[in-house]
Residue frames relative to the residue before (quaternion, step in Angstrom):
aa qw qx qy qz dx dy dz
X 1.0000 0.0000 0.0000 0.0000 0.00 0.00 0.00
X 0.3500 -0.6621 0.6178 0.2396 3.70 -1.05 0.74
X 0.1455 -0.7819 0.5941 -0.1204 2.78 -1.37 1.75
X 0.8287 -0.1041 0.1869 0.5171 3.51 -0.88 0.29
X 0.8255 0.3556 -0.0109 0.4382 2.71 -0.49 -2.29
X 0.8254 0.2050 -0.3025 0.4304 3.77 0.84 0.35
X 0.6917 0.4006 -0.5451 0.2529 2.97 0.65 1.72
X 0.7455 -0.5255 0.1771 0.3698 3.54 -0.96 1.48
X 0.3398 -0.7666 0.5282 0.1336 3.34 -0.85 0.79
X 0.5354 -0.4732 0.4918 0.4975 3.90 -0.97 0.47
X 0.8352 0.2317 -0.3333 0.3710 3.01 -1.87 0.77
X 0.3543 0.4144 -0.5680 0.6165 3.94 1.24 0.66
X 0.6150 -0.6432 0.4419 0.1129 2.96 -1.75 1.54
X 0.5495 0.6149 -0.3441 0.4489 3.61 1.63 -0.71
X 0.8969 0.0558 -0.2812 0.3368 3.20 0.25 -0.47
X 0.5020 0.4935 -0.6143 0.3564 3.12 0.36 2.22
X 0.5173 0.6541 -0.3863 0.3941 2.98 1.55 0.59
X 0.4128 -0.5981 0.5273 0.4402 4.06 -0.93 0.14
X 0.4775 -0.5491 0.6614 0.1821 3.52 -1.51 1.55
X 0.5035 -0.5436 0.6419 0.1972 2.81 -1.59 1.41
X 0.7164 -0.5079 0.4028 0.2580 3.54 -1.87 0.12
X 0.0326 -0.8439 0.4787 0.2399 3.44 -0.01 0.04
X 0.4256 -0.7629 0.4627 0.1509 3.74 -0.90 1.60
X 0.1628 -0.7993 0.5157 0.2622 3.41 -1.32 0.54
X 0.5032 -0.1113 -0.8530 -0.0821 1.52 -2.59 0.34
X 0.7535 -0.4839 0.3501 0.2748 2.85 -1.76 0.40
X 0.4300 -0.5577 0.5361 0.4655 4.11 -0.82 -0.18
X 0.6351 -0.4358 0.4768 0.4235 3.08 -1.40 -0.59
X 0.5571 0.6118 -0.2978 0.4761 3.39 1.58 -1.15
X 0.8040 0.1868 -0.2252 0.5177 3.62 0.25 -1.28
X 0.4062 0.6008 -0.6138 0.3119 3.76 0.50 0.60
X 0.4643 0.8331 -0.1163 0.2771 3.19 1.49 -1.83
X 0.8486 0.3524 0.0207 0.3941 2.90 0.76 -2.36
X 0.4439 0.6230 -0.4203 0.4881 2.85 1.89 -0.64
X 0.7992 0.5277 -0.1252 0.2590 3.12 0.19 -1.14
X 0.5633 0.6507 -0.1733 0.4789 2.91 1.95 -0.80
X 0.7656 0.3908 -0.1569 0.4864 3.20 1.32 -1.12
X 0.5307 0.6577 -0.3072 0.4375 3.07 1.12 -0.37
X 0.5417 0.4721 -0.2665 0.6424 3.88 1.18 -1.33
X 0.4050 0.6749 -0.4305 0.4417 3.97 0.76 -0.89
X 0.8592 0.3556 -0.0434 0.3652 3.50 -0.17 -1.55
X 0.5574 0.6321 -0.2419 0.4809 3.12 1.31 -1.20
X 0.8550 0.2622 -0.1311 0.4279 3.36 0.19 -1.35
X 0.7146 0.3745 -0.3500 0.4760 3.85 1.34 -0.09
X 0.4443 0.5355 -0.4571 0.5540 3.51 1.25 1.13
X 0.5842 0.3869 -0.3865 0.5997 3.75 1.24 -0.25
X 0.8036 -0.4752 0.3412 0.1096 3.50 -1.26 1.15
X 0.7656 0.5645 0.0482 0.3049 2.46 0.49 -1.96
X 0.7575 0.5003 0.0554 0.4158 2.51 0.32 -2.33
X 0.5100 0.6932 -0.2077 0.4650 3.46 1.67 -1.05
X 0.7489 0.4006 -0.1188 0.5143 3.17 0.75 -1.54
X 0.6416 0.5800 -0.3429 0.3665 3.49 1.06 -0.83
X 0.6836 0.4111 -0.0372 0.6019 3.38 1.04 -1.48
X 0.0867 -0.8947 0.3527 0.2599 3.96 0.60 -0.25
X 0.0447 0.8773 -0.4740 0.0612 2.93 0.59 1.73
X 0.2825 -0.6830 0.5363 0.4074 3.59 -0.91 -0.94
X 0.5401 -0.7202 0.3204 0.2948 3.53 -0.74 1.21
X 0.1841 -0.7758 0.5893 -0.1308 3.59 -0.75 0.96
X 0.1573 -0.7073 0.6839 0.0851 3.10 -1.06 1.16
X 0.7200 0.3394 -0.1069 0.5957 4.21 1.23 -0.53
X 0.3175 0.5595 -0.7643 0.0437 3.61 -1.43 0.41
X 0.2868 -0.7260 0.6140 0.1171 3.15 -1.47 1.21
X 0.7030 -0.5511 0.2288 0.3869 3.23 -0.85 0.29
X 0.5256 0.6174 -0.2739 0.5172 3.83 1.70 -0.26
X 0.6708 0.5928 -0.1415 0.4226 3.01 1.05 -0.36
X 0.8079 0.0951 -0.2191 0.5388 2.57 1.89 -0.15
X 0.7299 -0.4378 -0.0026 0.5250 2.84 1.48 1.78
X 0.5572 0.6256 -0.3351 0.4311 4.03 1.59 -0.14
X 0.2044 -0.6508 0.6813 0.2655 3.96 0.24 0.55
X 0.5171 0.5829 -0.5900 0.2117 4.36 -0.51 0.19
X 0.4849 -0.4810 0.6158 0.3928 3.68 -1.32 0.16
X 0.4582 0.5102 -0.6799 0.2597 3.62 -0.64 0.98
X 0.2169 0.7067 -0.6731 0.0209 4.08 -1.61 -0.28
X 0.3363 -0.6297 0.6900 0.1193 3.24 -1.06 1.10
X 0.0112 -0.7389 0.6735 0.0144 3.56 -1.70 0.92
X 0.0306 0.7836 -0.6017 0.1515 3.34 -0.26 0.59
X 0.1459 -0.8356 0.5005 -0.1734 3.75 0.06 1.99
X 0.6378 -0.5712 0.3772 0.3531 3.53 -0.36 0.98
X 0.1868 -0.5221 0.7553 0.3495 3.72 -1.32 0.25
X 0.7042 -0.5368 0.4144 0.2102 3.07 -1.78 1.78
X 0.8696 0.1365 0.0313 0.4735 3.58 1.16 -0.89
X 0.5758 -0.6384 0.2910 0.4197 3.81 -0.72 0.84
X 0.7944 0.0077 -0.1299 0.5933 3.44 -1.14 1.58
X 0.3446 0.6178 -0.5985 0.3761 3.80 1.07 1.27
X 0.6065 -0.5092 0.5079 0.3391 3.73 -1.47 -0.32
X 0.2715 -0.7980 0.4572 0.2835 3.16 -0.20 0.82
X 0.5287 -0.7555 0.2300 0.3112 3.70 -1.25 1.29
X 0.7874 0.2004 -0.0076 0.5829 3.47 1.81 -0.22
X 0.2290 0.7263 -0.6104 0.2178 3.64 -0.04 1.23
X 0.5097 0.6590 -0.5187 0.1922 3.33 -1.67 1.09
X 0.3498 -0.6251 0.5798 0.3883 3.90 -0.34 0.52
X 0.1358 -0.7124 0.6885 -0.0031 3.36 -0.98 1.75
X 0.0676 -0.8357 0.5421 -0.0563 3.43 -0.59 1.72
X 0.8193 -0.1034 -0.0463 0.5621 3.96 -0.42 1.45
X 0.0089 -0.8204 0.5467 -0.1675 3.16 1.24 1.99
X 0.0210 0.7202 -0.6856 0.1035 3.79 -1.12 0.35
X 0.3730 -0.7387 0.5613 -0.0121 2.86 -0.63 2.23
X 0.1136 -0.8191 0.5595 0.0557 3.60 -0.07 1.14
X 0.8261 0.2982 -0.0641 0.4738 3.74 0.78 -0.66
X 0.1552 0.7921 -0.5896 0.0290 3.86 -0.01 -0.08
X 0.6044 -0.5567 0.5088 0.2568 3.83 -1.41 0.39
X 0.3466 -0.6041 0.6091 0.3793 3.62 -0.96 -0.12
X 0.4656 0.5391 -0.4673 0.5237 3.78 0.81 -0.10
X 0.2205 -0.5263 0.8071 0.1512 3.21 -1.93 0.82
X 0.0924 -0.4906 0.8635 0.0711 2.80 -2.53 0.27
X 0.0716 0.6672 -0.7398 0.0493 2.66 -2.13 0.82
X 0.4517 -0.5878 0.6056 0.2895 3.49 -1.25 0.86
X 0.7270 -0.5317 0.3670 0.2325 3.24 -1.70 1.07
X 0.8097 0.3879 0.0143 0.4402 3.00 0.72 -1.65
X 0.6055 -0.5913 0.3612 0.3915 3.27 1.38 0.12
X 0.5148 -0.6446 0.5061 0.2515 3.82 -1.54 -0.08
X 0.2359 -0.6193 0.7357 0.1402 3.80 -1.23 0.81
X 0.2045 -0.8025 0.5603 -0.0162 2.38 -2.16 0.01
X 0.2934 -0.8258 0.3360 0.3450 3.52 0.88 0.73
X 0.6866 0.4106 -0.1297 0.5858 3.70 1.54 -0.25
X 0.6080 0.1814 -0.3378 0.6953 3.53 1.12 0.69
X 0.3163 -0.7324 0.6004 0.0553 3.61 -0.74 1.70
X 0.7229 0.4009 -0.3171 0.4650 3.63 1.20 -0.38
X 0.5678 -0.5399 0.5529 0.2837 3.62 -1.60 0.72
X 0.1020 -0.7808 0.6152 -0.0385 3.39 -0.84 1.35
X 0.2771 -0.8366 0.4293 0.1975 3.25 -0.34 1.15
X 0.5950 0.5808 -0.3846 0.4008 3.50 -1.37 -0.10
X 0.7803 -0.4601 0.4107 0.1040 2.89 -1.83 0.48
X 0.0911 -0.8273 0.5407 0.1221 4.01 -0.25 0.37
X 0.0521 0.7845 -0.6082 -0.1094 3.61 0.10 0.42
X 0.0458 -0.6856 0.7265 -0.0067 3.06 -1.76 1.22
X 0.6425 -0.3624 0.4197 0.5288 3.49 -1.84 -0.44
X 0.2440 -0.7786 0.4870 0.3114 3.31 -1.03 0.56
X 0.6700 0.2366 -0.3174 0.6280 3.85 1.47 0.72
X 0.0379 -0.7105 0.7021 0.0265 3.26 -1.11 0.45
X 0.1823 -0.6254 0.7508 0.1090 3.67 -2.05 0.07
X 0.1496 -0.8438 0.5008 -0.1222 3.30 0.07 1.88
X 0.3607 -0.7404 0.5670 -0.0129 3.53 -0.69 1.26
X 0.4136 0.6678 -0.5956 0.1677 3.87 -0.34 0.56
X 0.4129 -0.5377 0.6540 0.3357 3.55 -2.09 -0.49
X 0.5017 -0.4969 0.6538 0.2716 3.62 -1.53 0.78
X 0.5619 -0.5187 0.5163 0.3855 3.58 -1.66 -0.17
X 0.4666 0.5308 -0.5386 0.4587 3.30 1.53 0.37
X 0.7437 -0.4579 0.3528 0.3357 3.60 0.42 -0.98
X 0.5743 0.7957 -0.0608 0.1827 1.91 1.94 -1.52
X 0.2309 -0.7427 0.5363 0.3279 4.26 0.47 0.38
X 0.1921 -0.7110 0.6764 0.0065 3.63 -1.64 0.98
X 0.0291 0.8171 -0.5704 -0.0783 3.71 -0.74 0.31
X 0.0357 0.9249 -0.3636 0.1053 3.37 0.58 1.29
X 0.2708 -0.7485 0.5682 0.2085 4.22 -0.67 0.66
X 0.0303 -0.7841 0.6153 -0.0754 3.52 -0.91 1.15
X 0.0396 -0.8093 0.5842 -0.0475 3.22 -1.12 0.51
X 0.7544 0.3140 -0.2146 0.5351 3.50 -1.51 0.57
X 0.7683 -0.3022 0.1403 0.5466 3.57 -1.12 -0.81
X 0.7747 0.3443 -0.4250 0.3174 3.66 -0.02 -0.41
X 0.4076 0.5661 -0.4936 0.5194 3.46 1.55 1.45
X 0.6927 0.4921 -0.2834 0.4446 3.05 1.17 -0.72
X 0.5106 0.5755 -0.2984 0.5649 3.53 1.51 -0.62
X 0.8084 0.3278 -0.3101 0.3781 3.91 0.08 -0.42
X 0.5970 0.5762 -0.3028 0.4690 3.35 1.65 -0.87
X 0.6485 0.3392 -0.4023 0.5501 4.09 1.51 -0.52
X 0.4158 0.6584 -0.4825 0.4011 3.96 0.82 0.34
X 0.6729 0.5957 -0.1227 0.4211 3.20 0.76 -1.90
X 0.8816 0.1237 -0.2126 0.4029 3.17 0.40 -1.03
X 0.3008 0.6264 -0.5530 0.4597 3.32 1.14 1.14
X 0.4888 0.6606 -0.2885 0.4914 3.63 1.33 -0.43
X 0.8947 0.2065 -0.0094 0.3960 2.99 1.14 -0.90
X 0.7261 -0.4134 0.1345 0.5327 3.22 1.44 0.66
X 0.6063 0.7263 -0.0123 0.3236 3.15 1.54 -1.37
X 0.0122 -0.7691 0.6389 -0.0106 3.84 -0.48 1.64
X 0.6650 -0.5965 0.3781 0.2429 2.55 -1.68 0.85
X 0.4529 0.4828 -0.4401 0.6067 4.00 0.96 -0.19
X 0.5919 0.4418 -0.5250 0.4228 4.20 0.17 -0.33
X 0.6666 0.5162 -0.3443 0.4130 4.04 0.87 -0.30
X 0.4089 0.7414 -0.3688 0.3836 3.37 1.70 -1.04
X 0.2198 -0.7340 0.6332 0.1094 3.77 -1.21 0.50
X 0.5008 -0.8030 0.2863 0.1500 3.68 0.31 1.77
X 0.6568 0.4107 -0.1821 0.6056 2.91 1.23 -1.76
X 0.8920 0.0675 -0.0698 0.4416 3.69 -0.16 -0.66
X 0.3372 -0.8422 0.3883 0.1618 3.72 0.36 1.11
X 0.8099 0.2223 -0.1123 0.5311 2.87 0.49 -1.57
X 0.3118 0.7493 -0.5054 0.2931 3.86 0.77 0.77
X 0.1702 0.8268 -0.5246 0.1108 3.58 -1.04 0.59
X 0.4948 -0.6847 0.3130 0.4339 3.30 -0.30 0.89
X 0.6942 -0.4117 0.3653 0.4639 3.71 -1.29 0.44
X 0.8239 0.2517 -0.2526 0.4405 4.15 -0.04 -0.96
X 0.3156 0.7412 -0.5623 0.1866 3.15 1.24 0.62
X 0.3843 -0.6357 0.5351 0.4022 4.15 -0.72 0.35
X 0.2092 -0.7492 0.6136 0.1358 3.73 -1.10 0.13
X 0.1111 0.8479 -0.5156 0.0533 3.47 -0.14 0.88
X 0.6751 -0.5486 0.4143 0.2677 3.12 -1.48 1.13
């Protein structure tokens, strides 16, 4: 199980580098990791277990994050309500945001990171819809339309794919700035 102590901290070179591709069929390794990261999320969204194992709750780990430079990340977004469906689960492998809104979103409180141990203030502005292209660990190709937060959840995945923290979106001089039609989400 992936614990704490095995995921990559800011300022490892991996995750500022672009993730190589990752070929199918899967390996045994990046079956694994799928799977690894995925149980990752699962089990630091359960309370408990959180506290038991001291994790921090996650709804995303890409695969840099835990030290693998490949296009892979598990997401795995809350169901909106107790014992709801959750609105987005799956290991999203060589994802490619084909479509995105001219609307921003952004989350009130700003963005974490299981790999940045410090609170970064400020605003993150993303698309606030997107139409996300990826393969399952089956192969299997998905073309899927998100919106709101579990857009905002794949777009900070993605650009772990690419090298890319979320505080690099932050606006220094004026943090908590955002254009007017930006969305604001809890």
């Amino acid at each position: 199980m992936i614990l704490m102590k095995d995921i990559t901290r800011d300022g490892n070179p991996v995750l500022r580098q672009e993730a190589a591709q990752v070929k199918f069929p899967l390996s045994k390794e990046d079956q694994q990791l799928a799977a690894d990261m995925m149980e990752y999320l699962e089990v630091s969204q359960d309370p408990e277990l959180c506290e038991k194992y001291g994790l921090r709750a996650g709804v995303g780990l890409a695969a840099p994050q835990v030290g693998v430079s490949e296009m892979m990340a598990a997401v795995l977004v809350p169901a909106e309500e107790e014992g709801g469906e959750s609105p987005f689960k799956d290991v999203i492998i060589n994802p490619v945001i084909v479509s995105h809104s001219v609307q921003n979103g952004a989350l009130t409180e700003g963005e974490g990171c299981l790999s940045v141990d410090k609170e970064v203030p400020g605003f993150v502005p993303r698309h606030d819809r997107i139409t996300l292209r990826y393969q399952d660990t089956s192969g299997e190709t998905h073309k899927v339309r998100l919106k709101h937060y579990p857009a905002i959840v794949c777009q900070h995945e993605i650009d772990h794919l690419h090298g890319i923290l979320f505080y690099d979106h932050i606006n220094h001089d004026e943090p908590f700035t955002v254009s007017d039609d930006t969305v604001m989400f809890e």
